[in-house]
C-alpha positions as YAML, in Angstrom:
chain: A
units: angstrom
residues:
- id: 1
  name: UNK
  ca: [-12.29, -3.24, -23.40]
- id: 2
  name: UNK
  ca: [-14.08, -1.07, -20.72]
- id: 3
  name: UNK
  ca: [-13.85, -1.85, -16.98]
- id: 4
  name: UNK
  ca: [-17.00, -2.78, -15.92]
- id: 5
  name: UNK
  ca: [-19.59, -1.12, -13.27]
- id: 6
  name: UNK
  ca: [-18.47, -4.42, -10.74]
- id: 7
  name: UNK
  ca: [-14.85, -2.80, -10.76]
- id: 8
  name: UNK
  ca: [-16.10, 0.97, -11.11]
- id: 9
  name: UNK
  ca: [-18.03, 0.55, -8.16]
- id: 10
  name: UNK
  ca: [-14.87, -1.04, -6.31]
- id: 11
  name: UNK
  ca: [-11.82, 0.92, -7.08]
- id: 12
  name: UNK
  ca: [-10.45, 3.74, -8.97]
- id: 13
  name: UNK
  ca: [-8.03, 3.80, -11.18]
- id: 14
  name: UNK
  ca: [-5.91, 5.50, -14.34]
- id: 15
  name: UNK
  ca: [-6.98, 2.67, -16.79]
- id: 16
  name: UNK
  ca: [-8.58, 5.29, -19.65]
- id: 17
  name: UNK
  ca: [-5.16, 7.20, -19.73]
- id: 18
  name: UNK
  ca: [-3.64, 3.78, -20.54]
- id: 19
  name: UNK
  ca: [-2.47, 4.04, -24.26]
- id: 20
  name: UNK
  ca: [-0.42, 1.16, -24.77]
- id: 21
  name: UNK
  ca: [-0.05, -2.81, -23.45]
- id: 22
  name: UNK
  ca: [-0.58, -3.03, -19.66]
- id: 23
  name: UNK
  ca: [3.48, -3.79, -18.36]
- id: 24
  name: UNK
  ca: [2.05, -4.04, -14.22]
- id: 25
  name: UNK
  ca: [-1.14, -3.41, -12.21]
- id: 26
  name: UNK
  ca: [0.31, -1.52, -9.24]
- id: 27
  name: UNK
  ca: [-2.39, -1.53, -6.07]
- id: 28
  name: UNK
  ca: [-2.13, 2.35, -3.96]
- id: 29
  name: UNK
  ca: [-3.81, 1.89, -0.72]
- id: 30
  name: UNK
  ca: [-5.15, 5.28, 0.70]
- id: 31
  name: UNK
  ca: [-4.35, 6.50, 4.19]
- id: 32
  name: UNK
  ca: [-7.06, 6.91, 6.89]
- id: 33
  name: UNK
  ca: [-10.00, 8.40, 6.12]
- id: 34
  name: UNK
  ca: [-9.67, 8.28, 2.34]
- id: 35
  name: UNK
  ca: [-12.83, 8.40, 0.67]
- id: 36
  name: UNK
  ca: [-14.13, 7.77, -2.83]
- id: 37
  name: UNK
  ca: [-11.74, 9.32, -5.73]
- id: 38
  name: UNK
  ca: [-12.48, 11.58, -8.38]
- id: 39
  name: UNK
  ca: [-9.17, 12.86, -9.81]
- id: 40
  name: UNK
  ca: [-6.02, 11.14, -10.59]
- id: 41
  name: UNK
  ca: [-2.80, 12.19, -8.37]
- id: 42
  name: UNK
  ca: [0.50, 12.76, -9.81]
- id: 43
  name: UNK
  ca: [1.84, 9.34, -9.41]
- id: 44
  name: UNK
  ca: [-1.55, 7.58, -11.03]
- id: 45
  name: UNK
  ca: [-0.72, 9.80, -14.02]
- id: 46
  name: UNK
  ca: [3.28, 9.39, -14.51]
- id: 47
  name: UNK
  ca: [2.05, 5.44, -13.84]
- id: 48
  name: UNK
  ca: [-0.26, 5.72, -16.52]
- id: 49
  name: UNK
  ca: [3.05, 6.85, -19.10]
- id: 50
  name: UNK
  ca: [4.35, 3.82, -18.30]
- id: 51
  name: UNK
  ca: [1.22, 1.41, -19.30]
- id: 52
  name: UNK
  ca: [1.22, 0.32, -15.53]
- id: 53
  name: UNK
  ca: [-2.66, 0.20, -14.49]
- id: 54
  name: UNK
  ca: [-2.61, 1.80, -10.75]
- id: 55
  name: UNK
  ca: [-5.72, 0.78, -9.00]
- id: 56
  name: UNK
  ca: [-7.07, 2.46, -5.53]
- id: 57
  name: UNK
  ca: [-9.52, -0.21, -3.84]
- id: 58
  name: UNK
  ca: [-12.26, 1.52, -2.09]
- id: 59
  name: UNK
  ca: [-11.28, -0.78, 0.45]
- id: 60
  name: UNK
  ca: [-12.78, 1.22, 3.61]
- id: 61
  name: UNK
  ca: [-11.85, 4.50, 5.02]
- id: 62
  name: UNK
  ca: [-11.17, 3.01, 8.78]
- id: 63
  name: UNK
  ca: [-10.45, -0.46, 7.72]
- id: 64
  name: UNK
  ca: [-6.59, -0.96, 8.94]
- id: 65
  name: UNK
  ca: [-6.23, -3.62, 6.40]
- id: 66
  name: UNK
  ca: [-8.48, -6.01, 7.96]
- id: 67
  name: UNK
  ca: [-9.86, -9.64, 6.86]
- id: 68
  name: UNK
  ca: [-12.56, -8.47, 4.73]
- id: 69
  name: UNK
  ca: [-11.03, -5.48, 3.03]
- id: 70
  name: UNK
  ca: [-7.85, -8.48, 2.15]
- id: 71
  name: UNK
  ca: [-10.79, -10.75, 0.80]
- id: 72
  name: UNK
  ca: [-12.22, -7.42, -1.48]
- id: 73
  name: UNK
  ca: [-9.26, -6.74, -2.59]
- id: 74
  name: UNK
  ca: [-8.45, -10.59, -3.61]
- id: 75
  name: UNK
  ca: [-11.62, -10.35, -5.74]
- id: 76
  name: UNK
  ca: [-10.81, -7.01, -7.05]
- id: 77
  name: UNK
  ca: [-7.35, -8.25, -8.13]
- id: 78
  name: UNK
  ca: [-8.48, -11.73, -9.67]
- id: 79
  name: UNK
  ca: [-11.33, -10.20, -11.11]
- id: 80
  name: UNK
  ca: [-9.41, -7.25, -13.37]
- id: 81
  name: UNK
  ca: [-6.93, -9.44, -14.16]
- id: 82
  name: UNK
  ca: [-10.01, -11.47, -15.64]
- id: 83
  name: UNK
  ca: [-11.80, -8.64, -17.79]
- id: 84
  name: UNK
  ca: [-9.17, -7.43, -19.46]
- id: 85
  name: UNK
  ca: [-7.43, -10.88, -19.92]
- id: 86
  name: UNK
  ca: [-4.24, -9.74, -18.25]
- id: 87
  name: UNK
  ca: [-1.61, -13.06, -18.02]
- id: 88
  name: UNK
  ca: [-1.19, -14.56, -14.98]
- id: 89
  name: UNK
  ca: [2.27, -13.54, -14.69]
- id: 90
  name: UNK
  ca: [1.47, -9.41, -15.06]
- id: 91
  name: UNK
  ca: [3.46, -7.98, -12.22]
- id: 92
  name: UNK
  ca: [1.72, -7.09, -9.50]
- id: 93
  name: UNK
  ca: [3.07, -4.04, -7.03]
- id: 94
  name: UNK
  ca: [1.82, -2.72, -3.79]
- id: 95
  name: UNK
  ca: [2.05, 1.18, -2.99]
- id: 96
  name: UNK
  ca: [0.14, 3.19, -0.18]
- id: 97
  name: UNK
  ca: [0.78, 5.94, 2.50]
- id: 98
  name: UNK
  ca: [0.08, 5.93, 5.91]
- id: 99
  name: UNK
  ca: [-2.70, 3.64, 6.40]
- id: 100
  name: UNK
  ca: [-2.13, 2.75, 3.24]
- id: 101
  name: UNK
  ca: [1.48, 2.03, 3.75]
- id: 102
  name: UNK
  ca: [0.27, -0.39, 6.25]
- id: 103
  name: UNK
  ca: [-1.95, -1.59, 3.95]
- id: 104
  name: UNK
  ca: [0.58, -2.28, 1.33]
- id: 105
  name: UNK
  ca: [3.10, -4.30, 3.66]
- id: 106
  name: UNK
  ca: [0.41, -6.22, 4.92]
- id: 107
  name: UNK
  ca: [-1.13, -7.18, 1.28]
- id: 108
  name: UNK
  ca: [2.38, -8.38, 0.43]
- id: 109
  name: UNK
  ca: [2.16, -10.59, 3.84]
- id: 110
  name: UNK
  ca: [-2.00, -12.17, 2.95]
- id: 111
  name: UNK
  ca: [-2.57, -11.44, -0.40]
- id: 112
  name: UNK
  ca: [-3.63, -13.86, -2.86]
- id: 113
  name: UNK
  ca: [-1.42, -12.65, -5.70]
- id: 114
  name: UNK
  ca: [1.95, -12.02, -4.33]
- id: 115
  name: UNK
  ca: [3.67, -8.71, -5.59]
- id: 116
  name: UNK
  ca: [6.63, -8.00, -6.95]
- id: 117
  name: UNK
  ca: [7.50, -5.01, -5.32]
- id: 118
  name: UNK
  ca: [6.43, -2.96, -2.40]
- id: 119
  name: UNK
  ca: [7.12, 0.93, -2.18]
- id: 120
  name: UNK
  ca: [5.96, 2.60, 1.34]
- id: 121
  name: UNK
  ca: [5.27, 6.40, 2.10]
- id: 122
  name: UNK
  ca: [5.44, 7.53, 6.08]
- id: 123
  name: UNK
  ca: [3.45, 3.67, 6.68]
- id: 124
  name: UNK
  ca: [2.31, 2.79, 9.89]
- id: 125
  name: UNK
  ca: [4.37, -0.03, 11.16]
- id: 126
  name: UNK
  ca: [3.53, -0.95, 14.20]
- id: 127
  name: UNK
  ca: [0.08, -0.69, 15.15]
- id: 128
  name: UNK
  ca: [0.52, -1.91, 18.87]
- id: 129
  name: UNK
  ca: [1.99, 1.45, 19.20]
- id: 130
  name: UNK
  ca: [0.04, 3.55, 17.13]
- id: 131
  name: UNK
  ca: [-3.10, 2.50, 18.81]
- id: 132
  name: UNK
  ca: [-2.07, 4.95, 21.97]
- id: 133
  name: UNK
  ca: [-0.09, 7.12, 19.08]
- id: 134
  name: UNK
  ca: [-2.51, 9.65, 18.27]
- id: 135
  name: UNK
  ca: [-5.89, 10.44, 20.17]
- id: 136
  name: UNK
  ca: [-8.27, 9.65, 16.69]
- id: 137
  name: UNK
  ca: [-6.39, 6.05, 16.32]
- id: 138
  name: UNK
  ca: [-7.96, 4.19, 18.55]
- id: 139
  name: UNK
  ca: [-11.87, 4.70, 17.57]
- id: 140
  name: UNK
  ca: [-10.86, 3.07, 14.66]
- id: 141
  name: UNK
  ca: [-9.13, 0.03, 14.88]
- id: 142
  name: UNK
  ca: [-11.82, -0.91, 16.92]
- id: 143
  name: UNK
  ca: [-14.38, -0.03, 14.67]
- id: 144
  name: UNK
  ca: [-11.55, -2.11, 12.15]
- id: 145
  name: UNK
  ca: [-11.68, -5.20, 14.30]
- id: 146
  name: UNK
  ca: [-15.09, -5.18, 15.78]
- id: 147
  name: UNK
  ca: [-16.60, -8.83, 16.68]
- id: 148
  name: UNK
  ca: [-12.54, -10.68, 16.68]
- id: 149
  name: UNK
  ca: [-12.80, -13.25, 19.30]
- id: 150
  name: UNK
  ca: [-8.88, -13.41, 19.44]
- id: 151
  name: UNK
  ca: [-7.11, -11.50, 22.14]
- id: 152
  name: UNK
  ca: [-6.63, -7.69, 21.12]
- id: 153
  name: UNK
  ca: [-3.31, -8.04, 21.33]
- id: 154
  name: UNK
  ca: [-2.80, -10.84, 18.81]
- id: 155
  name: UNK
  ca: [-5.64, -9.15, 16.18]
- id: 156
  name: UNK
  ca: [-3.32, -5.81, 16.67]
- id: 157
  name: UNK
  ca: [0.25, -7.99, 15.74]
- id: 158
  name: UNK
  ca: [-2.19, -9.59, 12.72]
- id: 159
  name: UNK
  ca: [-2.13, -6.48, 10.97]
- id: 160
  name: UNK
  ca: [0.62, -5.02, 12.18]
- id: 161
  name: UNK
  ca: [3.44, -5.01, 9.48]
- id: 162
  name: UNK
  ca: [6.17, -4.97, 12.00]
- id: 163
  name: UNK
  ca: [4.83, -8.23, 13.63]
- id: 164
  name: UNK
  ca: [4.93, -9.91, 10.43]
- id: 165
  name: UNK
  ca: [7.99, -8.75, 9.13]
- id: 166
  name: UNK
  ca: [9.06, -12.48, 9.74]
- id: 167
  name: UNK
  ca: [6.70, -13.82, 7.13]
- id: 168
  name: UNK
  ca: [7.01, -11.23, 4.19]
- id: 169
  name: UNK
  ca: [7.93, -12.03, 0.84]
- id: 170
  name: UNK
  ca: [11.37, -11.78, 0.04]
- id: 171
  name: UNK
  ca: [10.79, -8.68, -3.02]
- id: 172
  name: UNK
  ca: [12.11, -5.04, -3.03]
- id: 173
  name: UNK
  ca: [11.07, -2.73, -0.60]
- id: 174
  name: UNK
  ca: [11.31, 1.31, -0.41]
- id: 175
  name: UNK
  ca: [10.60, 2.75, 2.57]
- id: 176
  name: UNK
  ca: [10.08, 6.64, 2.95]
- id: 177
  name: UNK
  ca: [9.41, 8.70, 5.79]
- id: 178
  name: UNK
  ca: [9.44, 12.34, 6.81]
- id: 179
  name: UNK
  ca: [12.21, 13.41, 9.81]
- id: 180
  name: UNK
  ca: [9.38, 16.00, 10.84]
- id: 181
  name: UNK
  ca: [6.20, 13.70, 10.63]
- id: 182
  name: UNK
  ca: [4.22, 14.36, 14.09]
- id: 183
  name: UNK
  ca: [1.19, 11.82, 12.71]
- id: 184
  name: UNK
  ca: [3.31, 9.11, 12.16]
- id: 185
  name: UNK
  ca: [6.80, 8.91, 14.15]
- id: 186
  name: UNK
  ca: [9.50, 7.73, 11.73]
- id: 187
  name: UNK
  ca: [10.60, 5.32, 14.13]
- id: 188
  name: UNK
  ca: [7.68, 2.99, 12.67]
- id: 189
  name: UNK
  ca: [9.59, 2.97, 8.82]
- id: 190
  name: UNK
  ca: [13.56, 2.62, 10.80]
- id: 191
  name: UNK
  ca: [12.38, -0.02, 12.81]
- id: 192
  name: UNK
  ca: [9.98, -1.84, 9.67]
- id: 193
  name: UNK
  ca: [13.25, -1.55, 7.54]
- id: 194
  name: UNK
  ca: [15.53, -2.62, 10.24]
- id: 195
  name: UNK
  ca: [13.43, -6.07, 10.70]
- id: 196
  name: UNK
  ca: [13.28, -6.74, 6.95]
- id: 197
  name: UNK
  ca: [16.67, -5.98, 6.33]
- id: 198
  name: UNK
  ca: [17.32, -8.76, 9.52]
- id: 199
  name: UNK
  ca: [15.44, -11.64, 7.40]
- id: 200
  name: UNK
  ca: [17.90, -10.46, 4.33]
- id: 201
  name: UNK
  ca: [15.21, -8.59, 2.30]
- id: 202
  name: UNK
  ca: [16.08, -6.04, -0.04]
- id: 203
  name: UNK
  ca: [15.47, -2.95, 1.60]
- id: 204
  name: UNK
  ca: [15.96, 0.49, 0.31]
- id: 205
  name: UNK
  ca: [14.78, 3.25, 3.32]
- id: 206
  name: UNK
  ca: [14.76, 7.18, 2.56]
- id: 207
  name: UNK
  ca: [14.47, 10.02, 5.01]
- id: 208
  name: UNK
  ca: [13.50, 12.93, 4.03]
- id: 209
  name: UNK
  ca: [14.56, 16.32, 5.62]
- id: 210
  name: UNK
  ca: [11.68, 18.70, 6.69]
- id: 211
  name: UNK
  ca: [8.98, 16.47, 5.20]
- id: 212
  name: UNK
  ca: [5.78, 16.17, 7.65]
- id: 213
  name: UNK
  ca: [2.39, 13.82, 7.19]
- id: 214
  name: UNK
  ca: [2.05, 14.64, 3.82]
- id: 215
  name: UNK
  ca: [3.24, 17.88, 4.23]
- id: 216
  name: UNK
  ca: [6.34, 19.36, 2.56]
- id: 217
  name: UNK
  ca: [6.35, 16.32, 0.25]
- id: 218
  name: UNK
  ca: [9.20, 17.05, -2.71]
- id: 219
  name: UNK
  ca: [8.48, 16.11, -6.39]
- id: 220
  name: UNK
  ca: [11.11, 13.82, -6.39]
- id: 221
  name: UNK
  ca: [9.52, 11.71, -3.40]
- id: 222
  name: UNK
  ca: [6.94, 10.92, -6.38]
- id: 223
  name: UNK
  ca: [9.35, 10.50, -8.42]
- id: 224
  name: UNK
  ca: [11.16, 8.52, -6.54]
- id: 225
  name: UNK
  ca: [7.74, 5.79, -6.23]
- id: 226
  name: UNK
  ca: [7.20, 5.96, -10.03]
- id: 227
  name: UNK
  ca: [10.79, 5.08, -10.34]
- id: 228
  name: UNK
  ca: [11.08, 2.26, -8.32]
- id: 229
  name: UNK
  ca: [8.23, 1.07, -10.01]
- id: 230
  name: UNK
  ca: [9.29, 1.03, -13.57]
- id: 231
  name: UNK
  ca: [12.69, -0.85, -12.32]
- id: 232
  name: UNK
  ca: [10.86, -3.79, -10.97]
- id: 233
  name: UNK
  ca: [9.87, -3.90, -14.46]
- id: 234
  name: UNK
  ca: [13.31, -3.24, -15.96]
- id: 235
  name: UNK
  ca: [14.72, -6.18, -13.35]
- id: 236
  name: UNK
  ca: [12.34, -8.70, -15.03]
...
């Protein structure tokens, strides 16, 4: 079985490096900006040695996990799980890194297919702060949320991670963040895993010494994802 054009079109993913029985699909959300993908990272391919299908939705470079990139990535989702007749009850996890981190809290909050497991790397947390954060933020949430009739206040706590911390699933999280990150303050991941750890979530959080905005990232951050991965797997 081949993915179709529908999905190439859609996502990218490690699925031809796949040699055995699919054990998990696990979504990685790229960070702002992130374009279309043409070579697989580090974590795609130790995924891949594990039969666990990683797919990166081309889900919109400025899109801040908005309404209609949750509804693509539903389709995406129900439709893969479709081609390649994957049961119902293949594990689902959510990755992603900045952006993307926020991206992969907040699919675990709307999405259609609940995941198993969430693993975070320096995610933006609160986006009522990061909106005055950083100079380039603002441009794009409101290029994001453009045409909302709701207050921008209450479409900012919608997809902010940190204002639905009260309504995410009760799975595993890992949380890492960089002590020198001057993108993305690490005050968003202590207070993210402070408010899940409140509602009695499993929470593991990491800092990491010298690491910046994906700079300075050590191997064993990567390893760290891949691992966590596999023992959602292991815990089944």
């Amino acid at each position: 079985m081949m993915l179709d054009q529908w999905v190439l079109d859609r996502c990218w993913s490690n699925y031809e490096l796949i040699k055995g029985d699919i054990r998990a699909v696990e979504l990685i959300f790229n960070g702002l900006g992130g374009g279309v993908c043409s070579k697989w990272s580090p974590q795609e391919l130790a995924l891949a040695e594990q039969n666990i299908l990683s797919i990166t939705p081309y889900y919109g470079p400025w899109c801040w996990m908005n309404r209609l990139a949750r509804q693509m990535v539903d389709e995406l989702i129900e439709h893969i799980y479709q081609l390649l007749a994957l049961p119902e009850n293949t594990p689902l996890i959510s990755s992603g890194g900045s952006m993307g981190g926020c991206a992969a809290l907040l699919y675990c909050r709307y999405g259609q297919k609940v995941p198993i497991g969430c693993d975070v790397l320096y995610p933006v947390c609160d986006l009522i702060r990061h909106f005055r954060e950083r100079k380039d933020v603002a441009p794009t949430m409101y290029h994001a949320f453009y045409g909302y009739p709701e207050p921008w206040d209450e479409v900012l706590k919608e997809h902010s991670p940190l204002h639905q911390a009260d309504f995410m699933p009760c799975i595993p999280y890992l949380i890492i963040h960089g002590e020198d990150d001057a993108a993305v303050a690490i005050g968003h991941s202590e207070k993210m895993a402070a408010a899940l750890k409140q509602q009695n979530h499993q929470v593991e959080f990491i800092r990491v010494p010298r690491m910046g905005h994906a700079v300075n990232v050590p191997f064993t951050v990567w390893q760290k994802k891949v691992d966590f991965a596999v023992s959602l797997l292991d815990d089944l």
